[in-house]
KEKE-3310 file (N, C-alpha, C; in steps of 0.2 Angstrom, whole numbers, plus 5000, padded with zeros to 4 digits):
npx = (5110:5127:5139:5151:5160:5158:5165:5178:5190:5192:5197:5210:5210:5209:5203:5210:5223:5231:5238:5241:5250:5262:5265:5270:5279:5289:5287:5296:5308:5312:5309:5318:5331:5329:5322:5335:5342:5334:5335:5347:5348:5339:5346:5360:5355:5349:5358:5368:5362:5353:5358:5367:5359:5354:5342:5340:5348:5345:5349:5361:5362:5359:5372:5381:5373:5376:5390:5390:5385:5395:5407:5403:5398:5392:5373:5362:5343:5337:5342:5343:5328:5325:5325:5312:5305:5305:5300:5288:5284:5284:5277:5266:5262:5261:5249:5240:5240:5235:5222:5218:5217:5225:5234:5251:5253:5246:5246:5257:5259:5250:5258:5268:5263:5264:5274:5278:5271:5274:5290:5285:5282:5292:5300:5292:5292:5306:5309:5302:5302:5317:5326:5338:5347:5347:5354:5352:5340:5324:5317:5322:5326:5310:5308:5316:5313:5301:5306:5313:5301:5298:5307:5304:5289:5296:5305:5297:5287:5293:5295:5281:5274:5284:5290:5300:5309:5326:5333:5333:5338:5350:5364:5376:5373:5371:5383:5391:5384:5389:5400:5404:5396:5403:5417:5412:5409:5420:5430:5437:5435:5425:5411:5406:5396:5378:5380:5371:5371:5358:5357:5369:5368:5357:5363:5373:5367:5359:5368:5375:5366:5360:5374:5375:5363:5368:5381:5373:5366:5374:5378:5368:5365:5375:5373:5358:5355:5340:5331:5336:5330:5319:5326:5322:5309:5304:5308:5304:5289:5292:5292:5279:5272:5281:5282)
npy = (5615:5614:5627:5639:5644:5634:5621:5611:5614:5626:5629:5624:5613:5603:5593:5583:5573:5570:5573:5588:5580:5580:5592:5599:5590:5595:5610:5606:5603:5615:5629:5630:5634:5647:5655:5655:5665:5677:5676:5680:5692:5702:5701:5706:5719:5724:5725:5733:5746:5748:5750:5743:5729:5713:5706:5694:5683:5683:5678:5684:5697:5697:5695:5707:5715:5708:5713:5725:5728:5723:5730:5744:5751:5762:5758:5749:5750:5745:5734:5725:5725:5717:5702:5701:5706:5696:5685:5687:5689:5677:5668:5676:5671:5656:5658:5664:5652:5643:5649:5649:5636:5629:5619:5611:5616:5627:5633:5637:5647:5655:5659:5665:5675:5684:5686:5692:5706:5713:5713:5724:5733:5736:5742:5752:5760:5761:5769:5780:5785:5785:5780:5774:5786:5789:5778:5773:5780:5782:5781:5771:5762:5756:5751:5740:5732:5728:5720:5711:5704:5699:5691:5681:5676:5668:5659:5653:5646:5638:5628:5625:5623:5619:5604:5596:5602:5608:5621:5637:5646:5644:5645:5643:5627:5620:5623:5614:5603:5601:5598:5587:5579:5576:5576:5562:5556:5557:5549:5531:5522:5513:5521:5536:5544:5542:5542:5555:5561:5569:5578:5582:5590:5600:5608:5612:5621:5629:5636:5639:5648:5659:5664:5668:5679:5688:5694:5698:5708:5717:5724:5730:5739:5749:5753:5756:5760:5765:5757:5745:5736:5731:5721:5710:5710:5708:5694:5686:5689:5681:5669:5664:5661:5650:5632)
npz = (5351:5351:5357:5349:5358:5367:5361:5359:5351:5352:5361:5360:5354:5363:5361:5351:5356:5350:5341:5349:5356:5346:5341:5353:5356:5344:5347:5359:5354:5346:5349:5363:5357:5351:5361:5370:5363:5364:5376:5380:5371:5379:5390:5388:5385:5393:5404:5401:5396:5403:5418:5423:5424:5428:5419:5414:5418:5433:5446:5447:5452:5465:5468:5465:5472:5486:5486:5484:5497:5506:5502:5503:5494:5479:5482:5474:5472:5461:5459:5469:5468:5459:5461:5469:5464:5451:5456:5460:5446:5440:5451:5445:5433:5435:5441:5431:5422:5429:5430:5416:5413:5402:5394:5390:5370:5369:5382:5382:5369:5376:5387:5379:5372:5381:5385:5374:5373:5385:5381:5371:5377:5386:5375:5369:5379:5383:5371:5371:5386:5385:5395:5397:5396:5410:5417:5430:5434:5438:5430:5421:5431:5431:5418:5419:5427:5420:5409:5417:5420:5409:5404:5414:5415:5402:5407:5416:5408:5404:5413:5415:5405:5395:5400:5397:5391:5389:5399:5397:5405:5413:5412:5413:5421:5408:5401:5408:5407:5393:5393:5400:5394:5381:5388:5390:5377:5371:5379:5382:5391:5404:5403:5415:5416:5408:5390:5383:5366:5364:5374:5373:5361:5363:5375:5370:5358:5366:5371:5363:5356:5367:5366:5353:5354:5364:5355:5343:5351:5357:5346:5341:5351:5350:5337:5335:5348:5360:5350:5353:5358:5349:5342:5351:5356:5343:5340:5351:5347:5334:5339:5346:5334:5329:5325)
capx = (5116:5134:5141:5159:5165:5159:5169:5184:5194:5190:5200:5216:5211:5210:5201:5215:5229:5240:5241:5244:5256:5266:5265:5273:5287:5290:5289:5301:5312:5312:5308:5321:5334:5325:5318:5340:5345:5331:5337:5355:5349:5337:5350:5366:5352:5347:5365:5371:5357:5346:5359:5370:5355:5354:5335:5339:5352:5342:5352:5369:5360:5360:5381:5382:5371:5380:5398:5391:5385:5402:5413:5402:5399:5384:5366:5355:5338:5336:5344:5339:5322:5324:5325:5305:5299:5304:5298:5281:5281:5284:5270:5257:5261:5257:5242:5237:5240:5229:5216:5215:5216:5227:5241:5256:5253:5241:5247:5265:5257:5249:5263:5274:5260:5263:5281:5281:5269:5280:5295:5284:5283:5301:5304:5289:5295:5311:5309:5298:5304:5324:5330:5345:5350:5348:5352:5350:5334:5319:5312:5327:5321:5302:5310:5321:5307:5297:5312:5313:5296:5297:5312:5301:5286:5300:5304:5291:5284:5298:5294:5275:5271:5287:5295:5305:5316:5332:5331:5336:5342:5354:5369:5383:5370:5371:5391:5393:5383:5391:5407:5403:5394:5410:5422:5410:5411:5429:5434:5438:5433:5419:5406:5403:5389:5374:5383:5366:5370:5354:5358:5375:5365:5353:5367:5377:5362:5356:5377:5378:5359:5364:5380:5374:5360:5373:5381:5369:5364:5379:5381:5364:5366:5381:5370:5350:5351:5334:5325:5338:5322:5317:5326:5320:5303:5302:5309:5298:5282:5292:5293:5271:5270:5284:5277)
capy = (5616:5618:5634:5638:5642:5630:5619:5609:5614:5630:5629:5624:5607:5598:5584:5579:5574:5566:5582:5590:5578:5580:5601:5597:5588:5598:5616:5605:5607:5622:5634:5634:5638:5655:5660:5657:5669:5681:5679:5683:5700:5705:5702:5713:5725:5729:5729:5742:5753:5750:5751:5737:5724:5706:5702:5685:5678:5687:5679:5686:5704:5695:5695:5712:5719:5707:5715:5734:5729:5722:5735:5752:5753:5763:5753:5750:5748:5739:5726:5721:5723:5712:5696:5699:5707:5691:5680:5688:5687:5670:5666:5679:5665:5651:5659:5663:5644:5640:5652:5648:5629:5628:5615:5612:5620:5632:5637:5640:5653:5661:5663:5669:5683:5687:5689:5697:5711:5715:5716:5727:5737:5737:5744:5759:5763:5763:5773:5787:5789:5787:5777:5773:5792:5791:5772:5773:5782:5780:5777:5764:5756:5754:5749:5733:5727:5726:5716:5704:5699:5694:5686:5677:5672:5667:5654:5648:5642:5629:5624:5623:5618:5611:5604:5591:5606:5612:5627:5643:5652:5639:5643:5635:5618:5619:5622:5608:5597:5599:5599:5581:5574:5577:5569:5555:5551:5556:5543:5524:5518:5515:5530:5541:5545:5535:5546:5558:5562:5573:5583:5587:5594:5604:5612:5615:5625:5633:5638:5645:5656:5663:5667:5674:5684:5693:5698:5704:5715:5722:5727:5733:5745:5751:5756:5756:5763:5762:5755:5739:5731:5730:5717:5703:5712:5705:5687:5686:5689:5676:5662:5665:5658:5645:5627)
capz = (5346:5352:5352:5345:5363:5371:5358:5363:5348:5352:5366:5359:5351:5368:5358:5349:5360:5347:5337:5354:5358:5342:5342:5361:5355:5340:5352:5365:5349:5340:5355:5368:5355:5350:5368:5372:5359:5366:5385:5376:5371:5384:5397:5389:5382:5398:5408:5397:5395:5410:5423:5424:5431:5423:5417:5412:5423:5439:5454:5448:5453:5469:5470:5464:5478:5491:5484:5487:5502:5508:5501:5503:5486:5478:5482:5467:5474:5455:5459:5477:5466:5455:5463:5472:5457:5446:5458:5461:5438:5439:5452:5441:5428:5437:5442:5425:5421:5433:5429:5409:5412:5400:5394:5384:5365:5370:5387:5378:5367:5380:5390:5375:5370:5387:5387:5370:5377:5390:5380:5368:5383:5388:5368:5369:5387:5382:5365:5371:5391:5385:5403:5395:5396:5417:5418:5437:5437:5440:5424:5421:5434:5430:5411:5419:5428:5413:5406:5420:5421:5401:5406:5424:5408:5396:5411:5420:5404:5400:5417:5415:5398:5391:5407:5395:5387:5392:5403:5392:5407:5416:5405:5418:5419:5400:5397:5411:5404:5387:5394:5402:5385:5378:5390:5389:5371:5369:5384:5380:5397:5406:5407:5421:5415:5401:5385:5382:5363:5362:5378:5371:5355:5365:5378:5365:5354:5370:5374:5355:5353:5369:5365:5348:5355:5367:5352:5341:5355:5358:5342:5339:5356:5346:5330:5339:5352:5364:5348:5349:5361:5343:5340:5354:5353:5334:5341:5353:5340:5330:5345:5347:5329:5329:5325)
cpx = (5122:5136:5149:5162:5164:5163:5176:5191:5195:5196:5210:5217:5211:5206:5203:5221:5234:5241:5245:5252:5262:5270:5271:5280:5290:5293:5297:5306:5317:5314:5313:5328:5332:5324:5328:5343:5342:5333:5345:5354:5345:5341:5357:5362:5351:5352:5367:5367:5353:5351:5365:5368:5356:5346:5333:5343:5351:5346:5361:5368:5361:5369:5384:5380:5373:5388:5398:5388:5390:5406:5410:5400:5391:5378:5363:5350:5336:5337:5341:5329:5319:5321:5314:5301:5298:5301:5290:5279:5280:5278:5264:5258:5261:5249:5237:5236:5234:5222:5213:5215:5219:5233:5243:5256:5249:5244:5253:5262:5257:5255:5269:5269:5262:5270:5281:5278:5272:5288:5294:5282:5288:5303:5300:5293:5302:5313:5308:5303:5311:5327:5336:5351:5350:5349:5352:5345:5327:5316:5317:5325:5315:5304:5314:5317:5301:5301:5310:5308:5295:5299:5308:5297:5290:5302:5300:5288:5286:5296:5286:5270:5276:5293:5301:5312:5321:5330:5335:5340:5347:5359:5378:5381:5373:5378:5394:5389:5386:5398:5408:5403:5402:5415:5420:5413:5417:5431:5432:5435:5427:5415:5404:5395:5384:5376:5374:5368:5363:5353:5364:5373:5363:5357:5368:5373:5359:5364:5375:5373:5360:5369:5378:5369:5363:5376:5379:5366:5369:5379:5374:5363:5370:5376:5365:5350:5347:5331:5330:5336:5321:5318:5324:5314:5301:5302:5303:5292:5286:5288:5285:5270:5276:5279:5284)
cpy = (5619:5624:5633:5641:5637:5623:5616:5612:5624:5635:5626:5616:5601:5590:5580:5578:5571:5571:5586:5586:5579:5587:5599:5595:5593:5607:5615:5607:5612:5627:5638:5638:5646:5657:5662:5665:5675:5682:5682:5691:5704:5706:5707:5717:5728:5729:5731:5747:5753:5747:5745:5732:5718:5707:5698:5680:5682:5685:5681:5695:5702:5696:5702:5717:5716:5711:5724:5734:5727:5729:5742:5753:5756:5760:5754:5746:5742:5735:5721:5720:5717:5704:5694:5700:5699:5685:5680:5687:5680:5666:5669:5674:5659:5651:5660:5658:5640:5641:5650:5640:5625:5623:5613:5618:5630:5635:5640:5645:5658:5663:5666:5675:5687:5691:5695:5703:5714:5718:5720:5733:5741:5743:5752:5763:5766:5771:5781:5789:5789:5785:5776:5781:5793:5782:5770:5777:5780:5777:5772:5758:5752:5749:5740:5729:5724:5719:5708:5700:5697:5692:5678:5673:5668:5659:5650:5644:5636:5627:5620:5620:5615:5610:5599:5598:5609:5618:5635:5650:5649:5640:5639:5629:5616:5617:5617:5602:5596:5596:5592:5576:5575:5572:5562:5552:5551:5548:5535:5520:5517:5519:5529:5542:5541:5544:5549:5564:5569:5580:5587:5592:5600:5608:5615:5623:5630:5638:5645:5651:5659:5668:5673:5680:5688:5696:5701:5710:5720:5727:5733:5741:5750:5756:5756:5760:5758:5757:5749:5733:5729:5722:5709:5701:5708:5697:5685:5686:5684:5671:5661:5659:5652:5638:5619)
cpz = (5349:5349:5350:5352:5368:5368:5361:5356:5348:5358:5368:5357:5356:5365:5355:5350:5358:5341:5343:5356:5354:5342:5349:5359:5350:5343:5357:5360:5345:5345:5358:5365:5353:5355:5371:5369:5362:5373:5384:5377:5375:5390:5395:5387:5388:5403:5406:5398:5401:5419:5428:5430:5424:5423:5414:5418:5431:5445:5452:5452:5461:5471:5470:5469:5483:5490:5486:5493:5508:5509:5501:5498:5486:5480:5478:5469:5468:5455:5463:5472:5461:5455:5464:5466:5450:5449:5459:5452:5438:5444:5448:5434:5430:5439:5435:5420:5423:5431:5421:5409:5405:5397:5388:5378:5365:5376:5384:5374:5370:5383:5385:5373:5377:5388:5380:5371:5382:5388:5374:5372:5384:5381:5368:5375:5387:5376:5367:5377:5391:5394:5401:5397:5403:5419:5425:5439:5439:5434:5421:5424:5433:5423:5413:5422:5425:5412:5410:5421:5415:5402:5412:5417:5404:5401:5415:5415:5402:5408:5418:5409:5393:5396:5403:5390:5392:5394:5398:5397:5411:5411:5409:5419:5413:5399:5403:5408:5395:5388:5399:5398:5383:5380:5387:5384:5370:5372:5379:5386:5400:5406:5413:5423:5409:5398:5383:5375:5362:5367:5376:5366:5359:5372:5373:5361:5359:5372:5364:5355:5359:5369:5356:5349:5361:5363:5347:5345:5356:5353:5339:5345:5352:5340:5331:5344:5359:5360:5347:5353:5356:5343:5343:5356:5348:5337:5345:5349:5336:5332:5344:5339:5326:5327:5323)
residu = (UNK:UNK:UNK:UNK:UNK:UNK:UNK:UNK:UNK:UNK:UNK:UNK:UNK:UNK:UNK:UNK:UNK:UNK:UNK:UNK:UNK:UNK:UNK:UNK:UNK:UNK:UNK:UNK:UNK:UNK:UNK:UNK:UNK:UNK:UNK:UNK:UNK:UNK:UNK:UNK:UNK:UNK:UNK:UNK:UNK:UNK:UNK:UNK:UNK:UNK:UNK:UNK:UNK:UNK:UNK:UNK:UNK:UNK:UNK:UNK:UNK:UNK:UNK:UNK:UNK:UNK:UNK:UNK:UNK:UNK:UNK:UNK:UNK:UNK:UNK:UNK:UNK:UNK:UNK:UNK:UNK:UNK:UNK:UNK:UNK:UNK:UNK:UNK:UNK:UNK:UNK:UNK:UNK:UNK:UNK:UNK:UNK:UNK:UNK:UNK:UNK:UNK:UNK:UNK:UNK:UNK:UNK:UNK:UNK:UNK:UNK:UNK:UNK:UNK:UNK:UNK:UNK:UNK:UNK:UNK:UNK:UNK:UNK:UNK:UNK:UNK:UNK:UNK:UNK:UNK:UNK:UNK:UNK:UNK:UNK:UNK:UNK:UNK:UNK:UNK:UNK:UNK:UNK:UNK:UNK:UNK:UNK:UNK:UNK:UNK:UNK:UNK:UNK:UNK:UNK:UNK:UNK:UNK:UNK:UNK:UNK:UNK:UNK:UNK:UNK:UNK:UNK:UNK:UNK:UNK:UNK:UNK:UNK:UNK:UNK:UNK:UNK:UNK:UNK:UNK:UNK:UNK:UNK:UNK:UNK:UNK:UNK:UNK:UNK:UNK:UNK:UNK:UNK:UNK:UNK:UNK:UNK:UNK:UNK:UNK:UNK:UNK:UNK:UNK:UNK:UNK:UNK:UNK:UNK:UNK:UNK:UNK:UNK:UNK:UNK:UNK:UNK:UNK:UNK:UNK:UNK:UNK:UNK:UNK:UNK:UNK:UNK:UNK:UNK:UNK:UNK:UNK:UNK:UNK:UNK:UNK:UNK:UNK:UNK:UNK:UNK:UNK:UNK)
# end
C-alpha cells in the first residue's frame, strides 16, 4: 500500500505537469512584480538604517568601497562583506535546490519561505537589538547580512525556477530595455530591434514596483522606524501564497 510520502503529489504534484506547467507561467507573471517592490524596500530600508549598504543592488557596495579606498575615506568592513556573503547565499540556494530535488512551483515556494524567514529575522533582529541606533555596528552589520542573503534567495530563484522572468534586481537592464521598446514602437523605419511588446510591459512593471517599494519605505522609516522590516516581511509571506 503506498504511503502519502512516498506519493508524487506529495511532493508538489510532480505527476501533473500541465498544472505545473500552467502554475509556472502563471508565478512567471504575477511574482516578479511583487519580489521588485520587496527588493525596493529592503534595499532603502537597509541603506538608511543599517548603515548605508545596498542589499538588493549588492555590486553598487562594491563602488562605494572602491571610492573609500581611493579617497581615504572611512572603510566599512559591511560592505566589502557584502559581496562574499551574497555570493556564498546564493550558492546555499543552489545547494538546497539540489538537495530537495525540486523544480519550478514548488522549488519557488521553497525558496520564497526561505527568503521570508530571513527577512523575518532582519525584523526581530532589528526590533529587539535596535542596529539602527549604531548603523555602523556590529549588530548593524549581522542585521544587513541577514537582509542580503533574502535579497541572494529572492534571486537565485528567478534564475532557478522561473529562469523566463525578468530579473527584479537588474533595474538599468529593465529601464534600458524599456527605453528601447519605446524608441522601437515610436520609430517609422525599420526596427533595431524585433518590437517585444510584452518586455516593455514587464520592464516597465518591474521599473514601477521598485520604484514604489522605494517609496513606501522611505516613508515607512519616517513613521516605523526598525518595525518598517514589517512591511516587506508581510510581502514576502504574501509572495509564498501568490498563485
Amino acid at each position: 500500500m503506498p504511503t502519502f510520502a512516498g506519493s508524487p503529489d506529495a511532493l508538489g504534484g510532480l505527476d501533473h505537469p500541465a498544472d505545473n506547467t500552467t502554475e509556472l507561467l502563471r508565478l512567471e507573471e504575477r511574482l516578479p512584480p511583487l519580489l521588485s517592490v520587496i527588493a525596493g524596500m529592503v534595499d532603502l530600508t537597509g541603506f538608511f538604517t543599517l548603515g548605508n549598504i545596498f542589499t538588493a543592488h549588492v555590486t553598487g557596495n562594491l563602488v562605494v568601497a572602491a571610492a573609500a579606498a581611493v579617497h581615504g575615506g572611512p572603510w566599512n568592513l559591511a560592505q566589502a562583506l557584502a559581496i562574499p556573503v551574497f555570493m556564498a547565499a546564493v550558492a546555499a540556494a543552489w545547494l538546497i535546490a539540489r538537495a530537495s530535488s525540486l523544480r519550478g512551483p514548488a522549488l519557488t515556494r521553497l525558496l520564497l519561505v526561505i527568503q521570508f524567514v530571513l527577512l523575518l529575522a532582519v525584523l526581530a533582529f532589528g526590533v529587539g537589538a535596535a542596529p539602527s541606533a549604531n548603523p555602523h555596528g556590529l549588530m548593524a552589520g549581522i542585521a544587513v547580512m541577514i537582509a542580503v542573503c533574502a535579497m541572494a534567495f529572492q534571486y537565485a530563484l528567478l534564475r532557478l525556477a522561473l529562469p523566463k522572468a525578468v530579473s527584479t534586481a537588474v533595474m538599468t537592464g529593465n529601464l534600458t530595455n524599456t527605453v528601447l521598446s519605446l524608441m522601437e514602437m515610436l520609430s517609422t523605419q525599420q526596427p533595431l530591434l524585433p518590437v517585444d511588446r510584452g518586455r516593455l510591459k514587464n520592464s516597465l512593471r518591474l521599473l514601477i514596483g521598485f520604484l514604489v517599494g522605494c517609496a513606501v519605505a522611505a516613508a515607512a522609516i519616517s513613521v516605523l522606524g526598525d518595525w518598517a522590516w514589517s512591511i516587506p516581511t508581510l510581502l514576502a509571506g504574501f509572495a509564498i501564497v501568490v498563485r
